[in-house]
PDB file of N, CA, C and O in Angstrom:
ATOM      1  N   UNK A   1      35.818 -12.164  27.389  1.00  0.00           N
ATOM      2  CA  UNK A   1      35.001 -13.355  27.455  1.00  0.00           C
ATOM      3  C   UNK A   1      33.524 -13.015  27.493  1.00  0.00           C
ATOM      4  O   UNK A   1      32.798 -13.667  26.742  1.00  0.00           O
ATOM      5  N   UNK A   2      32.872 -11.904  28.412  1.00  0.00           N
ATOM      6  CA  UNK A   2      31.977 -11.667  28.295  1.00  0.00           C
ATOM      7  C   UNK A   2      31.243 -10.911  27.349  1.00  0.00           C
ATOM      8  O   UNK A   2      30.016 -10.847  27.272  1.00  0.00           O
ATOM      9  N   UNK A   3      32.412 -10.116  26.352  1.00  0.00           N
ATOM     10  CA  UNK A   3      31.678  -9.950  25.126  1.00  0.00           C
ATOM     11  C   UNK A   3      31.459 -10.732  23.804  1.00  0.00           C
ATOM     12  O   UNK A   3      30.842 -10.363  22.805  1.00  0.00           O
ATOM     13  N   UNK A   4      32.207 -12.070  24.069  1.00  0.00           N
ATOM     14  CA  UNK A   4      31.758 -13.594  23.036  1.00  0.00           C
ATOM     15  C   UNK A   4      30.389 -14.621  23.424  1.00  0.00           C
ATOM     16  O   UNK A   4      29.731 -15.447  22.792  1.00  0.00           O
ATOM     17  N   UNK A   5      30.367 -14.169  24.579  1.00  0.00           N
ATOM     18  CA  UNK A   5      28.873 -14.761  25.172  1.00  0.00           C
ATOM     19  C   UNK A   5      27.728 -14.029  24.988  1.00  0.00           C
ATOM     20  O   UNK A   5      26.691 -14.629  24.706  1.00  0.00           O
ATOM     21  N   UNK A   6      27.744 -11.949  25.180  1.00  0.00           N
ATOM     22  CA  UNK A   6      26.890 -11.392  24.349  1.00  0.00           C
ATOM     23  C   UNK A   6      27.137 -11.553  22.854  1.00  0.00           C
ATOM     24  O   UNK A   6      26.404 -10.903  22.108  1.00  0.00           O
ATOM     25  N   UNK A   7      27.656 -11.984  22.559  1.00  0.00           N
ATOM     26  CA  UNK A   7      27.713 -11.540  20.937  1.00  0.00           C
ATOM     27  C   UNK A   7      26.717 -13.109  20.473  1.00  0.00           C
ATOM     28  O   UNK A   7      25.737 -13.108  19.727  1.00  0.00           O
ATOM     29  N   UNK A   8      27.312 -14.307  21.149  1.00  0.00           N
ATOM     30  CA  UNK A   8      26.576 -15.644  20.683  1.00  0.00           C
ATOM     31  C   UNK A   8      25.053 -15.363  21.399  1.00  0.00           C
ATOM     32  O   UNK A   8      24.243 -15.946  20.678  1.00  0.00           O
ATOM     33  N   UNK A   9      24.494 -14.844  22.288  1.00  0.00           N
ATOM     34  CA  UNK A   9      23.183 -15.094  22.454  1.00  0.00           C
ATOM     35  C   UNK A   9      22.480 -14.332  21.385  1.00  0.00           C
ATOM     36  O   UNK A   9      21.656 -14.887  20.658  1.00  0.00           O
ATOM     37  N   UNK A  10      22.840 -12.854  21.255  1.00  0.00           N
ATOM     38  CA  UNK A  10      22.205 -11.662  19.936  1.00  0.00           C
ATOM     39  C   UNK A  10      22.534 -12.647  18.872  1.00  0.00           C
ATOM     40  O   UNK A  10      21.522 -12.912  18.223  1.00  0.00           O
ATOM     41  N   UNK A  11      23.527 -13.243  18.490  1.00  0.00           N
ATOM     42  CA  UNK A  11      23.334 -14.070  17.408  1.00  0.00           C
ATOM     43  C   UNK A  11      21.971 -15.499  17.283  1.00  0.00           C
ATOM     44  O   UNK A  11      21.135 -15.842  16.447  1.00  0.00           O
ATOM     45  N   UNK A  12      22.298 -15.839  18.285  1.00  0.00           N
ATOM     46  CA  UNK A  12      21.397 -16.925  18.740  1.00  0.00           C
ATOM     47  C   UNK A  12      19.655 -16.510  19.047  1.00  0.00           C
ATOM     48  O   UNK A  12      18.611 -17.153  19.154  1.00  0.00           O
ATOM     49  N   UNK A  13      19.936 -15.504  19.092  1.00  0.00           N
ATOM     50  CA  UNK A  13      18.370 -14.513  19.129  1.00  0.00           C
ATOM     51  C   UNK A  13      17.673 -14.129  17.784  1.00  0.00           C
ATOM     52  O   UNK A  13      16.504 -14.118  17.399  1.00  0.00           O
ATOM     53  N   UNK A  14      18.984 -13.792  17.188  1.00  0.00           N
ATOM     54  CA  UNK A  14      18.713 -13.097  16.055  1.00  0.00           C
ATOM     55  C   UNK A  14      18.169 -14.323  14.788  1.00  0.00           C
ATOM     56  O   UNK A  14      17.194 -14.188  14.049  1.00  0.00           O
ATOM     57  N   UNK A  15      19.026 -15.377  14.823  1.00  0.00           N
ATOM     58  CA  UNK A  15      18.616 -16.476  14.231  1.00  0.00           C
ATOM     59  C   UNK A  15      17.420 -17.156  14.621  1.00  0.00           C
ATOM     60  O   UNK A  15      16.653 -17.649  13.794  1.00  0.00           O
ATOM     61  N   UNK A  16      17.196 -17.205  16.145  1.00  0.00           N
ATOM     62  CA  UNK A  16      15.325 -17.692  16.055  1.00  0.00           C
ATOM     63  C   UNK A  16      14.388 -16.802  15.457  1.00  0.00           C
ATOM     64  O   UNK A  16      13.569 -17.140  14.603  1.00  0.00           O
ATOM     65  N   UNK A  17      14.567 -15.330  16.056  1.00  0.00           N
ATOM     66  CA  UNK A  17      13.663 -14.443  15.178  1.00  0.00           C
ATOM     67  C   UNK A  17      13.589 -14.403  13.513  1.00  0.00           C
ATOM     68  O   UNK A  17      12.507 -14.324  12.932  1.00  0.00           O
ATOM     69  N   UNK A  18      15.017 -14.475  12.728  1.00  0.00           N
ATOM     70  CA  UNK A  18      14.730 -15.061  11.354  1.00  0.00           C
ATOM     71  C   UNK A  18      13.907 -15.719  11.122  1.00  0.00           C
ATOM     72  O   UNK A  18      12.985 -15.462  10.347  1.00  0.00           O
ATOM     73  N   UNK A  19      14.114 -17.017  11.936  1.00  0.00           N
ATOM     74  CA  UNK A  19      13.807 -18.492  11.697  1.00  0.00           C
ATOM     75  C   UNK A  19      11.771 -18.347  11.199  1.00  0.00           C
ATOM     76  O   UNK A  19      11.029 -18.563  10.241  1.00  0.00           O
ATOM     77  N   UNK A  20      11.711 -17.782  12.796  1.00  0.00           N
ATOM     78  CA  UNK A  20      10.293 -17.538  13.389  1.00  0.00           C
ATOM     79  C   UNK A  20       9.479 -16.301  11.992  1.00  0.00           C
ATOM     80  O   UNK A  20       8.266 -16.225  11.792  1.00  0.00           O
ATOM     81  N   UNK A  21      10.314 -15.669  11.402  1.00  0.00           N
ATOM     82  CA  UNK A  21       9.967 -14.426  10.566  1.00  0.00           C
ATOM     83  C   UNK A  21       9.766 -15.535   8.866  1.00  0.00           C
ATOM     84  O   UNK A  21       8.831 -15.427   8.072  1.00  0.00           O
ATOM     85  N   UNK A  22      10.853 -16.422   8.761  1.00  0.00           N
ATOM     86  CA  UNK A  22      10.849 -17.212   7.665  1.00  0.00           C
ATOM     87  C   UNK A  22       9.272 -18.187   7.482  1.00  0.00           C
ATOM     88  O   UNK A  22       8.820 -18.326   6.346  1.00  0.00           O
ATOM     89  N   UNK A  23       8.751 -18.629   8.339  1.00  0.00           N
ATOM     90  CA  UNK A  23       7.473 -19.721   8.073  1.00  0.00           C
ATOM     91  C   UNK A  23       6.044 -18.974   7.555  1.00  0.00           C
ATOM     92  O   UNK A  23       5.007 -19.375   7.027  1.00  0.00           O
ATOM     93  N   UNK A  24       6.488 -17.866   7.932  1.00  0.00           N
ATOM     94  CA  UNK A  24       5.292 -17.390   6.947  1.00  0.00           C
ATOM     95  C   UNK A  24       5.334 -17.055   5.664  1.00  0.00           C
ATOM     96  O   UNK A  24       4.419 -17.014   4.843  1.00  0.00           O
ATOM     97  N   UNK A  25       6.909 -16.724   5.507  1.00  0.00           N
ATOM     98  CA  UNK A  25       7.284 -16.212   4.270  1.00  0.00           C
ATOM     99  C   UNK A  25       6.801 -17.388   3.107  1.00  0.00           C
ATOM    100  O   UNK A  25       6.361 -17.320   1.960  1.00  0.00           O
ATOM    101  N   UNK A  26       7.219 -18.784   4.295  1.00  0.00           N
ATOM    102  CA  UNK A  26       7.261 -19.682   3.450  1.00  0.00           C
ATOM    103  C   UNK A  26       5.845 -20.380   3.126  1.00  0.00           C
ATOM    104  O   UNK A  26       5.795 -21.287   2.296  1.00  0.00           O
ATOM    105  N   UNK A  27       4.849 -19.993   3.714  1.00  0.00           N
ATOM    106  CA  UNK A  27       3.812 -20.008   3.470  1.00  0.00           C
ATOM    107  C   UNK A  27       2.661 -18.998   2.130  1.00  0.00           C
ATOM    108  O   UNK A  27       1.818 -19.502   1.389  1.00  0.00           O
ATOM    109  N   UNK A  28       3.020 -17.624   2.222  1.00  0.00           N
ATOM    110  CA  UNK A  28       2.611 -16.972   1.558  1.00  0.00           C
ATOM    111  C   UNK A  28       3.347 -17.732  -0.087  1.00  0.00           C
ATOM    112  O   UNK A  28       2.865 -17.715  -1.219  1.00  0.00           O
ATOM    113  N   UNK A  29       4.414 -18.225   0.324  1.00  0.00           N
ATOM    114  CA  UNK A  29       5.283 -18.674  -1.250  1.00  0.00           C
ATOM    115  C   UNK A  29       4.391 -19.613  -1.572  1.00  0.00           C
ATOM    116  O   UNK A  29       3.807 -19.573  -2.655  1.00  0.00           O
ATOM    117  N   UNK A  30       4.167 -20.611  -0.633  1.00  0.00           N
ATOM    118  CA  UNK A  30       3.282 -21.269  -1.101  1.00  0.00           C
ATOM    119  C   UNK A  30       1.715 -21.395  -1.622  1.00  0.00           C
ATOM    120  O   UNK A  30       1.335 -22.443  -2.144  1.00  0.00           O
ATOM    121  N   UNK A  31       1.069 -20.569  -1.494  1.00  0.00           N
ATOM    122  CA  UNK A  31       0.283 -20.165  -1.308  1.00  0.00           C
ATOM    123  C   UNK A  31       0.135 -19.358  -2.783  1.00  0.00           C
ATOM    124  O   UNK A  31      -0.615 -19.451  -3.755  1.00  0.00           O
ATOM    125  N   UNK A  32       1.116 -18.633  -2.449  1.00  0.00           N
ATOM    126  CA  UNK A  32       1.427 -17.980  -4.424  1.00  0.00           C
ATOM    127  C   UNK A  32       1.530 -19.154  -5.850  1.00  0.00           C
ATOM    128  O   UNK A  32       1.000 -19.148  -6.961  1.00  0.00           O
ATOM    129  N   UNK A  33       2.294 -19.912  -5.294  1.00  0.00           N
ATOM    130  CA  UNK A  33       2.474 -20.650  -6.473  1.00  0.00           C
ATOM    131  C   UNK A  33       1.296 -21.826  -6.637  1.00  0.00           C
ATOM    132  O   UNK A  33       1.161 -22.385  -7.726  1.00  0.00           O
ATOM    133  N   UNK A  34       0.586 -22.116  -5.674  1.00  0.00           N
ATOM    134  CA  UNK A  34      -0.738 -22.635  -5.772  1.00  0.00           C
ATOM    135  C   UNK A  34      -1.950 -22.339  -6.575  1.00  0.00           C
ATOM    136  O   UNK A  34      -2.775 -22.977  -7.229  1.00  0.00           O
ATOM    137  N   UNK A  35      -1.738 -21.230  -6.289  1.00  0.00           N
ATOM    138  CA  UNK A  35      -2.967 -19.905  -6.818  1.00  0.00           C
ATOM    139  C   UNK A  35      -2.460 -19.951  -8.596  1.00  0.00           C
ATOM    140  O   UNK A  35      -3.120 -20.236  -9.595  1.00  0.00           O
ATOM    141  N   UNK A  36      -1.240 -19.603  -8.462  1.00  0.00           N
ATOM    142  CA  UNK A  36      -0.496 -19.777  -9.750  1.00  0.00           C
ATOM    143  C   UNK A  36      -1.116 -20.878 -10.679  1.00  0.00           C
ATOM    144  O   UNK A  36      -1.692 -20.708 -11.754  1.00  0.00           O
ATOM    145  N   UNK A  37      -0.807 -22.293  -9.870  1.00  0.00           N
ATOM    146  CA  UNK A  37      -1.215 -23.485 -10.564  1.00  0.00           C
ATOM    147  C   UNK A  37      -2.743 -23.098 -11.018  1.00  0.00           C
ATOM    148  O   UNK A  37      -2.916 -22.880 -12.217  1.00  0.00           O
ATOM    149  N   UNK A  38      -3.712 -23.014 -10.242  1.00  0.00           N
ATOM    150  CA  UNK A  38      -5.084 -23.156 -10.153  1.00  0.00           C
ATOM    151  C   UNK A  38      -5.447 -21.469 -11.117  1.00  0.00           C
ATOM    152  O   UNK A  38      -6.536 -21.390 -11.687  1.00  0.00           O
ATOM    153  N   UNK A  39      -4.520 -20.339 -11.191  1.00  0.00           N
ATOM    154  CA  UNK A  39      -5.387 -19.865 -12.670  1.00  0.00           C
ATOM    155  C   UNK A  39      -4.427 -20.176 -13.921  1.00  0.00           C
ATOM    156  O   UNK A  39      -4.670 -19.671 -15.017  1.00  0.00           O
ATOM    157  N   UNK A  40      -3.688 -20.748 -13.785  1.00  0.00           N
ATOM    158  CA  UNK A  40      -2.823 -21.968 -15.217  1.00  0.00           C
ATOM    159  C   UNK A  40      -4.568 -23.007 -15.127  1.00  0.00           C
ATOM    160  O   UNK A  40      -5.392 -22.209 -15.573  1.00  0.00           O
ATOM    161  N   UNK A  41      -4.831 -23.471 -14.997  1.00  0.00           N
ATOM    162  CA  UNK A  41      -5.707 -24.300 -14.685  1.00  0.00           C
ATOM    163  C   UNK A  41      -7.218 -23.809 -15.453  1.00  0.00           C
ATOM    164  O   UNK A  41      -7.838 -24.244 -16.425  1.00  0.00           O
ATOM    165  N   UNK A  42      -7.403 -22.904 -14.675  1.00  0.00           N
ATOM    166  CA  UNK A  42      -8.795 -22.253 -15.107  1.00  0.00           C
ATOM    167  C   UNK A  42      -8.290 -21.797 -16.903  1.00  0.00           C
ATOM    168  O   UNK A  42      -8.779 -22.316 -17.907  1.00  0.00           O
ATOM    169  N   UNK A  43      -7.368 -20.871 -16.888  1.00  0.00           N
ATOM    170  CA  UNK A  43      -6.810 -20.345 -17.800  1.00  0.00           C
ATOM    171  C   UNK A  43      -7.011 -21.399 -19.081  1.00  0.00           C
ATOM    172  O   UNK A  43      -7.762 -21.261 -20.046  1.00  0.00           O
ATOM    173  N   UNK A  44      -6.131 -22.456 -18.791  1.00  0.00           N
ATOM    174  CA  UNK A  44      -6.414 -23.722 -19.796  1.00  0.00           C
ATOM    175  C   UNK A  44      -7.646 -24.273 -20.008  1.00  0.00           C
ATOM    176  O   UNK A  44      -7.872 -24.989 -20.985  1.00  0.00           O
ATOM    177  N   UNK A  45      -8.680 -23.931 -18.960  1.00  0.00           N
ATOM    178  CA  UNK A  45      -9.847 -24.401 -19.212  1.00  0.00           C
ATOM    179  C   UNK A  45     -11.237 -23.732 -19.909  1.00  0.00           C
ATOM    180  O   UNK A  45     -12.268 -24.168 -20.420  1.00  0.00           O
ATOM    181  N   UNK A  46     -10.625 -22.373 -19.613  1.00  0.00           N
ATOM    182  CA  UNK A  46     -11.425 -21.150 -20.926  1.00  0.00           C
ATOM    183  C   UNK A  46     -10.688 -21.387 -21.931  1.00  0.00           C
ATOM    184  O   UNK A  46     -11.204 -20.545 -22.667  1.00  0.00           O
ATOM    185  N   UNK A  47      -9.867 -21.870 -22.588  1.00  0.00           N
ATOM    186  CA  UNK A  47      -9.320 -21.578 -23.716  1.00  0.00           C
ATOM    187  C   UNK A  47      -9.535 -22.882 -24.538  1.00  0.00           C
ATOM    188  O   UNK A  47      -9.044 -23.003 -25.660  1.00  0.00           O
ATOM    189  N   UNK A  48     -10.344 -23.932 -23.900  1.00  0.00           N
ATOM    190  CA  UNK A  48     -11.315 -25.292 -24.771  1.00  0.00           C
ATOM    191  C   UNK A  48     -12.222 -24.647 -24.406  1.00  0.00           C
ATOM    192  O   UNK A  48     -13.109 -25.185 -25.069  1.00  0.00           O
ATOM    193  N   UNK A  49     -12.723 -23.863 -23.833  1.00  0.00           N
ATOM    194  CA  UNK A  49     -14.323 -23.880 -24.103  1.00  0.00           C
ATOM    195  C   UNK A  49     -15.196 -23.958 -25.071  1.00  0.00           C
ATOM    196  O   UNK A  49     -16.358 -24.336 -24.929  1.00  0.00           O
ATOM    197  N   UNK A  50     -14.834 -23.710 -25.795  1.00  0.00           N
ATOM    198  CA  UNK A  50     -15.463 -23.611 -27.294  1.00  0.00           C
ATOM    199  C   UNK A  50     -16.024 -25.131 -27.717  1.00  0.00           C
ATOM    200  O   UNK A  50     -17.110 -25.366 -28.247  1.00  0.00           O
ATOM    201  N   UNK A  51     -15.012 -26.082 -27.349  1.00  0.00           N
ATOM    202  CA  UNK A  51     -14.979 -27.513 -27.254  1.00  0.00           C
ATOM    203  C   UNK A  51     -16.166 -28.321 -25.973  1.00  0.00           C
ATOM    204  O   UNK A  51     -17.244 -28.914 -25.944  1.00  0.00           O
ATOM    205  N   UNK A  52     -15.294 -27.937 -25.233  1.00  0.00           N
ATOM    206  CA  UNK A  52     -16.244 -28.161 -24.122  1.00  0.00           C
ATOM    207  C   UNK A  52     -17.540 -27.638 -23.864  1.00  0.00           C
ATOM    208  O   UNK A  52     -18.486 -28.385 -23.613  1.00  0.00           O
ATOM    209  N   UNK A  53     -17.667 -26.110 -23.921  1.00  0.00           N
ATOM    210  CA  UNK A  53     -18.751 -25.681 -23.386  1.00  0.00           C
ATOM    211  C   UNK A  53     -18.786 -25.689 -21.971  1.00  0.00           C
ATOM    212  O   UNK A  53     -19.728 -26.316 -21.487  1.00  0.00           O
ATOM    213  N   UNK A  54     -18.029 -25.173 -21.221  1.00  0.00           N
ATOM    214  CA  UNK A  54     -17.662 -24.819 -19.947  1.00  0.00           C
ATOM    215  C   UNK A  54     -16.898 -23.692 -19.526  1.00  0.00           C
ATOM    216  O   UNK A  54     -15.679 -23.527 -19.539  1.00  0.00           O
ATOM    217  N   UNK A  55     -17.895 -22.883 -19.120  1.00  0.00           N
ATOM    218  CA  UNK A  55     -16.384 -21.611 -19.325  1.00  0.00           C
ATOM    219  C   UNK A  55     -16.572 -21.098 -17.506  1.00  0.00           C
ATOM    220  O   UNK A  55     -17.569 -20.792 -16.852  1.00  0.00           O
ATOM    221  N   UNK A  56     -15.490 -21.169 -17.243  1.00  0.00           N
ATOM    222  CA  UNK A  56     -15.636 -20.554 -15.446  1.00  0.00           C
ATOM    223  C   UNK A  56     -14.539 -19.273 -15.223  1.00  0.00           C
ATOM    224  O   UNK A  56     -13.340 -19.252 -15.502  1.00  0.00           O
ATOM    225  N   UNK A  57     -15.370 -18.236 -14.629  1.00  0.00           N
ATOM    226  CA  UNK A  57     -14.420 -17.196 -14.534  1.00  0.00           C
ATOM    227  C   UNK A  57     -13.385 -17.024 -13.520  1.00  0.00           C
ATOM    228  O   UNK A  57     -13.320 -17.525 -12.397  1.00  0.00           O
ATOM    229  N   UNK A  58     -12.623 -16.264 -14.088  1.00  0.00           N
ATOM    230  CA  UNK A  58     -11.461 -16.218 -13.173  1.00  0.00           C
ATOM    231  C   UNK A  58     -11.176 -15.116 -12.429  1.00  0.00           C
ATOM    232  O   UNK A  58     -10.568 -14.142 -12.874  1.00  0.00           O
ATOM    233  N   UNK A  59     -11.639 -15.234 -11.178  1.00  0.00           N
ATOM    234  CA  UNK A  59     -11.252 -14.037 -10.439  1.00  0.00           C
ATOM    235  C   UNK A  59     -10.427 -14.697  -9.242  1.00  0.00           C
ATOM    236  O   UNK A  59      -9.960 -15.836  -9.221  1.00  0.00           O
ATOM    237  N   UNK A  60     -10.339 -13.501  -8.029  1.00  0.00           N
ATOM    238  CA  UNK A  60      -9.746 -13.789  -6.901  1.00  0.00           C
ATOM    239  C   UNK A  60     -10.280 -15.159  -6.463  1.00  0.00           C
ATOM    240  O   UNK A  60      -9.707 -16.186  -6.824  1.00  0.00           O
ATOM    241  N   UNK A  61     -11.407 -15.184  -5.663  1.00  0.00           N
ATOM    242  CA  UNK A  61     -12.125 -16.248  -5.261  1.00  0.00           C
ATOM    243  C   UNK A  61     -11.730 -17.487  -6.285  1.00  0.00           C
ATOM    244  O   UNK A  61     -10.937 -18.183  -5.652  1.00  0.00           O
ATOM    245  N   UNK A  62     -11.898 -17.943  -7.323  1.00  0.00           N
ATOM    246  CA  UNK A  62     -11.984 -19.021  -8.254  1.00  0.00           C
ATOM    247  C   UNK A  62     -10.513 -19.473  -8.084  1.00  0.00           C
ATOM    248  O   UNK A  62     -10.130 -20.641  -8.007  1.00  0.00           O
ATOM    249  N   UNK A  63      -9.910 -18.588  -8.048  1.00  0.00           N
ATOM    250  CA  UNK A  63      -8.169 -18.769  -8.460  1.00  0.00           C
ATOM    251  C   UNK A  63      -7.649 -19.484  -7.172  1.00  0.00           C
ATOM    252  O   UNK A  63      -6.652 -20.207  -7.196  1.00  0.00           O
ATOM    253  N   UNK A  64      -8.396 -19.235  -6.026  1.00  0.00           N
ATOM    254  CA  UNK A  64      -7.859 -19.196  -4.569  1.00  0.00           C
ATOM    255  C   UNK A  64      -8.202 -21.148  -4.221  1.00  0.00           C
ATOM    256  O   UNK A  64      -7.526 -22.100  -3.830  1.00  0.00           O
ATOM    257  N   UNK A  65      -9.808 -20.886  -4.700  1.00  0.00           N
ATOM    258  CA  UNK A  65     -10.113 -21.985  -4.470  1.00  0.00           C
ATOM    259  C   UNK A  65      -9.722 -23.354  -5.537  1.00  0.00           C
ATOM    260  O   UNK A  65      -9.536 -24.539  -5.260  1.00  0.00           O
ATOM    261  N   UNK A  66      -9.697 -22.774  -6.581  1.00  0.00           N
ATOM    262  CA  UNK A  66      -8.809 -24.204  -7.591  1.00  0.00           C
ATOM    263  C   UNK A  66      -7.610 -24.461  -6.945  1.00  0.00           C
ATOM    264  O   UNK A  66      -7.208 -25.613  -6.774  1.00  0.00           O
ATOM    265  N   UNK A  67      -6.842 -23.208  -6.472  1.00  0.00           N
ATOM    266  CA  UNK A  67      -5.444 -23.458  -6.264  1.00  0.00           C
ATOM    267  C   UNK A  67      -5.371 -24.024  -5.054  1.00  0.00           C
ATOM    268  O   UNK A  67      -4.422 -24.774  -4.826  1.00  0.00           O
ATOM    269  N   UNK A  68      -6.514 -23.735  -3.885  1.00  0.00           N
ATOM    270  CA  UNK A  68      -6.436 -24.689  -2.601  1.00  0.00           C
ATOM    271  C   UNK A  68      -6.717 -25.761  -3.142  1.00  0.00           C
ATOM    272  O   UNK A  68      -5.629 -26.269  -3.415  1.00  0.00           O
ATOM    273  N   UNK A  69      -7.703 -26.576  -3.543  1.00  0.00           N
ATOM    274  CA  UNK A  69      -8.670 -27.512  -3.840  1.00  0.00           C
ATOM    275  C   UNK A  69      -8.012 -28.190  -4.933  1.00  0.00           C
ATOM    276  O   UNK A  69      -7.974 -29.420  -4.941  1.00  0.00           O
ATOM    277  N   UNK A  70      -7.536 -27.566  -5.774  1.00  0.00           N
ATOM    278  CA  UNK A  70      -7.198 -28.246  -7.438  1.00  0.00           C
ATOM    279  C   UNK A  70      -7.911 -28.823  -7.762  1.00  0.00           C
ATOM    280  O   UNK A  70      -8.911 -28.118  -7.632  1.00  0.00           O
ATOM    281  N   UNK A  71      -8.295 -29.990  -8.267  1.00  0.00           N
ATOM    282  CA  UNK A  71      -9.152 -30.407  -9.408  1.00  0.00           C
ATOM    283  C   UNK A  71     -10.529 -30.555  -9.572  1.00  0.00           C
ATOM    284  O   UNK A  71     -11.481 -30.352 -10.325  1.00  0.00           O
ATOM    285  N   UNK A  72      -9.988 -31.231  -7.962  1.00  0.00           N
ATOM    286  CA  UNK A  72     -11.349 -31.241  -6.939  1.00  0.00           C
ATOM    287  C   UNK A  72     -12.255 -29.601  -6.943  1.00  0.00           C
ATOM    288  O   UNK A  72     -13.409 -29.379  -7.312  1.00  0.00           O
ATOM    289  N   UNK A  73     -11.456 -28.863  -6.514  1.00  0.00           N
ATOM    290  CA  UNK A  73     -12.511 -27.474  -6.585  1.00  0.00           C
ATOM    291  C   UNK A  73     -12.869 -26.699  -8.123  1.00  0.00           C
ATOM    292  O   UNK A  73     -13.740 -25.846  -8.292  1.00  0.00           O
ATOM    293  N   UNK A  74     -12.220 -27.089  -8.852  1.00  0.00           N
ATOM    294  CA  UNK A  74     -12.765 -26.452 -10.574  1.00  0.00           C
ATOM    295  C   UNK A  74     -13.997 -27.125  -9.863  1.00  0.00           C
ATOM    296  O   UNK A  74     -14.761 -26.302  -9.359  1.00  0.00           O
ATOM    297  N   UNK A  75     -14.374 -28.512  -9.706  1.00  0.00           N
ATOM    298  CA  UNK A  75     -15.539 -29.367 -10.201  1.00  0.00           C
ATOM    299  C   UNK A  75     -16.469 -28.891  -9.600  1.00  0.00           C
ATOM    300  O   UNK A  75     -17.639 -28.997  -9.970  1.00  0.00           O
ATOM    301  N   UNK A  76     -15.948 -28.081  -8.216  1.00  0.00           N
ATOM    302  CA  UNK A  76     -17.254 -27.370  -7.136  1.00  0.00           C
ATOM    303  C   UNK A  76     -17.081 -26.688  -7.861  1.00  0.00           C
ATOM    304  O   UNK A  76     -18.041 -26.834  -8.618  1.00  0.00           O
ATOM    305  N   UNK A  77     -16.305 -25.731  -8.352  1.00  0.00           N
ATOM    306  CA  UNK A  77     -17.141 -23.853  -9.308  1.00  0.00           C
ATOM    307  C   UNK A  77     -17.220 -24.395 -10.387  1.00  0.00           C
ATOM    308  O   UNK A  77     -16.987 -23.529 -11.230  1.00  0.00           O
ATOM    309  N   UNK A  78     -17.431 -25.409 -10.891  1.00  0.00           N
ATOM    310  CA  UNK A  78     -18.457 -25.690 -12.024  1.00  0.00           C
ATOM    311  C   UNK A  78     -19.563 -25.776 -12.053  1.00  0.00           C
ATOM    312  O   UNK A  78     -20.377 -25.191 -12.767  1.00  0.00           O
ATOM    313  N   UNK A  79     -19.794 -27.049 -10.717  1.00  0.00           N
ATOM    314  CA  UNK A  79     -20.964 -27.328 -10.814  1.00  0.00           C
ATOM    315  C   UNK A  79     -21.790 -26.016  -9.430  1.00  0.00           C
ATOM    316  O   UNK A  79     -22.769 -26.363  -8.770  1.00  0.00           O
ATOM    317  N   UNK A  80     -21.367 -25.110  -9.323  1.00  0.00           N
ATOM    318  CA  UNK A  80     -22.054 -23.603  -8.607  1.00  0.00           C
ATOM    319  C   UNK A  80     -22.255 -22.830 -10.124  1.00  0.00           C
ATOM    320  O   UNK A  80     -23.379 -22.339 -10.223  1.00  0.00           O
ATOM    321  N   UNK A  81     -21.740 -22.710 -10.832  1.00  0.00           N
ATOM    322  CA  UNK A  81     -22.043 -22.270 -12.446  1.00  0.00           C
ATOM    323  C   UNK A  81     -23.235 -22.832 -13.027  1.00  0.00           C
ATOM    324  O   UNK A  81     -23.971 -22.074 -13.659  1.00  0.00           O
ATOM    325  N   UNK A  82     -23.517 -23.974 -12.914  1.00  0.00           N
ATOM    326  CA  UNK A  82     -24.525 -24.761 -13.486  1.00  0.00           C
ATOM    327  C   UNK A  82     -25.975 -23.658 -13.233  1.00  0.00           C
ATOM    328  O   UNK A  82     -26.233 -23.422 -12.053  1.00  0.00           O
ATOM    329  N   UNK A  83     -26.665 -23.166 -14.044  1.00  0.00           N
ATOM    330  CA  UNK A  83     -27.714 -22.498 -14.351  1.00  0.00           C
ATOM    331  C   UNK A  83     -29.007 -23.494 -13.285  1.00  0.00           C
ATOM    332  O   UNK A  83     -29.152 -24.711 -13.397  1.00  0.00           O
ATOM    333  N   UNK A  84     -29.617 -22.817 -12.541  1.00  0.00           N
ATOM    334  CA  UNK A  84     -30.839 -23.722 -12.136  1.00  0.00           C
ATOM    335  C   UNK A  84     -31.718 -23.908 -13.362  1.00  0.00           C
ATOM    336  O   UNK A  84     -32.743 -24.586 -13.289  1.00  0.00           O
TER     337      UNK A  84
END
């Protein structure tokens, strides 16, 4: 009996620590596929430039912030591009 009661708490331990180990995971995922969206984004948006006349580069920073921000933030690193 007392080794079905250790066995359910190590289980019961072991599953919060997953649990607790999983929310970041599930954060960084998110976080990836954001970034993802936002240089799909930029990406599509150098490739009218020619049309437009808007070209914004794509690095770490740009990618991070379209992909937090989306549409809304292209329009801030555009208009930080804008030449004084």
């Amino acid at each position: 009996m007392e080794s079905i009661v250790t066995l359910l708490i190590i289980s019961a331990l072991s599953m919060a620590l997953i649990r607790l180990l999983a929310l970041p995971l599930r954060l960084l995922a998110k976080l990836v596929i954001h970034s993802g969206c936002g240089f799909l984004c930029l990406w599509l948006l150098n490739t009218v430039s020619a049309f437009t006349g808007v070209y914004l580069p794509v690095n770490a920073a740009t990618v991070f912030i379209a992909g937090f921000l989306g549409i809304p933030g292209i329009g801030v690193i555009a208009l930080l591009e804008i030449p004084n």
